[in-house]
C-alpha positions in Angstrom: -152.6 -38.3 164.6 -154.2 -37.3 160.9 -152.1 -38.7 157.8 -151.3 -35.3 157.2 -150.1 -34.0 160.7 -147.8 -37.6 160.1 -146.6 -36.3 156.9 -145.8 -32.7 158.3 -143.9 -34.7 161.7 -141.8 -37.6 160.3 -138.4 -36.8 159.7 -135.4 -39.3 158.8 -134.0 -40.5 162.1 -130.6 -43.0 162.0 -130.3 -43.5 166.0 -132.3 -45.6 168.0 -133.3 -46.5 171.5 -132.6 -49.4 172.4 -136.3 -50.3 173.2 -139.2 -52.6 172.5 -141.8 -51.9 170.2 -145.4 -53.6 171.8 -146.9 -56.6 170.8 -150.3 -54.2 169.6 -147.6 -51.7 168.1 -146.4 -54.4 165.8 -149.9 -56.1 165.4 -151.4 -52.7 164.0 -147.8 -51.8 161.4 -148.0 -55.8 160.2 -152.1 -55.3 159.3 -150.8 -51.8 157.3 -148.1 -54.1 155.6 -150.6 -56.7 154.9 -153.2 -54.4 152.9 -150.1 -52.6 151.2 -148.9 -56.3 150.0 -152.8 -57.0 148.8 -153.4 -54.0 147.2 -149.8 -53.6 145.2 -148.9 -57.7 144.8 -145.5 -56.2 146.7 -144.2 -58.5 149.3 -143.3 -56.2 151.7 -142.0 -58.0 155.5 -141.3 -56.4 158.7 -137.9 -57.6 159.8 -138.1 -57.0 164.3 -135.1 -58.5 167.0 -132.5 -58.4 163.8 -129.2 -56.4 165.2 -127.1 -57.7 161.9 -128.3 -55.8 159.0 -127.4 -52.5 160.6 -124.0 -53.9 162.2 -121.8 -53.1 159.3 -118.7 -50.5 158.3 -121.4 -48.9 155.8 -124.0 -48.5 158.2 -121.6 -47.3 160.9 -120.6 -44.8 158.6 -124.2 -44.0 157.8 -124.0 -43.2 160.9 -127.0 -45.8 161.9 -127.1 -46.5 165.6 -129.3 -49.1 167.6 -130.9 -50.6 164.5 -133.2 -53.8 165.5 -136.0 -53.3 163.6 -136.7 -52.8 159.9 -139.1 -53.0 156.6 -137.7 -55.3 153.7 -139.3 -53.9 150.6 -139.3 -56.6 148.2 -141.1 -57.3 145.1 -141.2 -59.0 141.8 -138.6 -57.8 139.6 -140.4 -55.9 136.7 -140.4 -52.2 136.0 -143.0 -50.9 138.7 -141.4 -52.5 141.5 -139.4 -48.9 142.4 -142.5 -46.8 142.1 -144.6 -49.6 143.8 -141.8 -49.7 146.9 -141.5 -46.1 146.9 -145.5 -45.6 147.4 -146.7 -48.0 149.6 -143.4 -47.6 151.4 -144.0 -44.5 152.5 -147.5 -45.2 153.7 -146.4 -48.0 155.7 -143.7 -45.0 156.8 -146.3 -42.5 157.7 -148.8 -45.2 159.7 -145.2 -46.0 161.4 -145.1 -41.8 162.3 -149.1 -42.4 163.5 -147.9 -45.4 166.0 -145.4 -43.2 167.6 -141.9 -45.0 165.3 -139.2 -43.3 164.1 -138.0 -44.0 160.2 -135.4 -43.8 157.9 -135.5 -45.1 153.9 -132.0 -47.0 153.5 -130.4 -48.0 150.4 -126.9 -48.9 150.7 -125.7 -48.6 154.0 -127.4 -52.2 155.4 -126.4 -56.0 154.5 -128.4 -58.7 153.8 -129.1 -60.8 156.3 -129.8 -64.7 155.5 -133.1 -66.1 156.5 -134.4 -62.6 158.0 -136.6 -62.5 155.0 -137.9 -64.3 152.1 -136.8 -63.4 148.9 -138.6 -65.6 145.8 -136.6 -66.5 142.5 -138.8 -63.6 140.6 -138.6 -60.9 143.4 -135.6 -58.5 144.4 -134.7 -56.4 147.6 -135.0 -53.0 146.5 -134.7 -51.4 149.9 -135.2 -51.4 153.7 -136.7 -48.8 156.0 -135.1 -48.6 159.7 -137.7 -48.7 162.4 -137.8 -48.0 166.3 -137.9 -45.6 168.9 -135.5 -42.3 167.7 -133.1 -40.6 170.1 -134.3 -37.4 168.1 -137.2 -37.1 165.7 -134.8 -35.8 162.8 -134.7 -32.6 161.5 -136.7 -30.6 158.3 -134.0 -31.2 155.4 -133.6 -28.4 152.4 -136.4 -28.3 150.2 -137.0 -27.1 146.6 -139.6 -24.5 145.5 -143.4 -25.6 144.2 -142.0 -23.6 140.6 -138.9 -26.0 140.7 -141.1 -29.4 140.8 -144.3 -28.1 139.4 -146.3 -25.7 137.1 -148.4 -24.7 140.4 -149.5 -21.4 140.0 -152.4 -18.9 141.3 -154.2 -20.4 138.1 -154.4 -23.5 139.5 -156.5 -25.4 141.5 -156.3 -25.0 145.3 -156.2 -29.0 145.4 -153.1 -29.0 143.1 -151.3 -26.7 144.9 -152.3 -28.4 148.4 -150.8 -31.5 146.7 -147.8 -29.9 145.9 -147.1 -28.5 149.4 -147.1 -32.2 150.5 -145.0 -33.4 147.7 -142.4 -30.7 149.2 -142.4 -33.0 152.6 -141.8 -36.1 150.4 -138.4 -37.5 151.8 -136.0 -38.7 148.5 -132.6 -40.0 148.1 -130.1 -37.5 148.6 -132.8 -34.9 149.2 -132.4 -34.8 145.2 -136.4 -34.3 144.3 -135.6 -35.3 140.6 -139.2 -34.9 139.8 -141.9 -32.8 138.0 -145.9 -32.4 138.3 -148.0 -30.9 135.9 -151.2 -29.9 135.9 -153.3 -29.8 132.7 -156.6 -29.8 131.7 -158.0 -31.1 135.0 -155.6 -33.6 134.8 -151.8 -34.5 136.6 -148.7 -35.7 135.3 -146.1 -36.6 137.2 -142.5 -37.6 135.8 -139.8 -38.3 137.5 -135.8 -37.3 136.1 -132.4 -39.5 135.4 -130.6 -40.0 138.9 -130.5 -42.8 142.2 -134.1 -43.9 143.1 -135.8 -41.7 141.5 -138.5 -43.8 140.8 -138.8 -44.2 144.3 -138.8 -41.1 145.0 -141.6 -40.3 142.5 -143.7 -43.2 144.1 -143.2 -41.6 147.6 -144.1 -37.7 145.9 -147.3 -39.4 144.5 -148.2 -40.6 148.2 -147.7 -37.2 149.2 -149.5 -35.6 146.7 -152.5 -38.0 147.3 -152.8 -37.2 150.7 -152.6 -33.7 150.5 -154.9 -33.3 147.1 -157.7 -35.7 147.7 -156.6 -36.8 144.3 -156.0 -40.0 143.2 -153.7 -40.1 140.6 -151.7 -43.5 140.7 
């Protein structure tokens, strides 16, 4: 499966199988992690065979089911760590989608677990991502417009505009897409707004727009 078919598939998914992910399943994710860590200086760890985090009031009322398996997304605390998170989360998310995993970004409804994961004096937990075999592969959420995020227009570049579409697909917190790209001068902006995670949510748009641009712009 292309990146892009990935992007266009994955869908947030809360209930799991309760089923093991291969030894070469887990081999290929952990090399992903690895070059997201190198490139970024992120210290991202894939948490497997851990039943606790997910075994809470908030996570049953998140309605999270069969949670064994996750992605700690950790980093040092400075003010690039959400974008950071948010973009190589999401590529670790979508080579997840390629391996045949189900996802969900989580960032309330888990605990912390002692000793599941390292956490150095300079870093922070900024969020997990559940992993595993979904019961369903989710479902598309609402989405805004391409005028509502962005000044995409028949003036503009066919690439800009493909990079929007995929932007649309981004997942965010609370399906909020607090975040705006501009295109100017053969150049592109992108900003995100005041509310929850949107920094991470910008990280995860610029992922998006990446892939479906050709563009580079992070």
């Amino acid at each position: 499966m292309e990146l892009i078919e990935a992007m266009k598939q994955r869908h947030s998914v809360r209930q799991y199988w309760d089923k093991e992910i291969p030894t070469e399943i887990l081999s290929q994710l952990q090399t992903e992690i690895d070059a997201c860590n190198h490139e970024s200086g992120l210290h991202i760890q894939l948490v497997t065979n851990e039943p606790k985090a997910f075994d809470s009031f908030m996570a049953h009322y998140g309605k999270f089911n069969g949670v064994k398996n996750y992605i700690a997304l950790v980093g040092k605390k400075n003010t690039n760590l959400d974008e950071l998170c948010g973009y190589y989360g999401e590529r670790i998310v979508l080579k997840a989608q390629q391996l045949g995993l189900n996802t969900c970004w989580v960032a309330l409804t888990y605990k912390k677990v002692p000793h599941a994961f390292t956490i150095k004096e300079d870093e922070k937990l900024l969020l997990v991502i559940s992993l595993g075999y979904g019961k369903t592969q989710g479902v598309a959420r609402k989405s805004k417009t391409k005028e509502q995020i962005s000044n995409a227009n028949e003036e503009t570049p066919d690439w800009f505009q493909n990079g929007i579409d995929a932007v649309l697909l981004a997942p965010t917190a609370m399906n909020q897409q607090k975040f705006k790209f501009t295109y100017q001068d053969g150049k592109v902006f992108a900003k995100a707004s005041v509310g929850f995670y949107t920094k991470v949510d910008l990280g995860i748009a610029k992922y998006h727009f990446e892939l479906g641009s050709g563009k580079k712009i992070l």
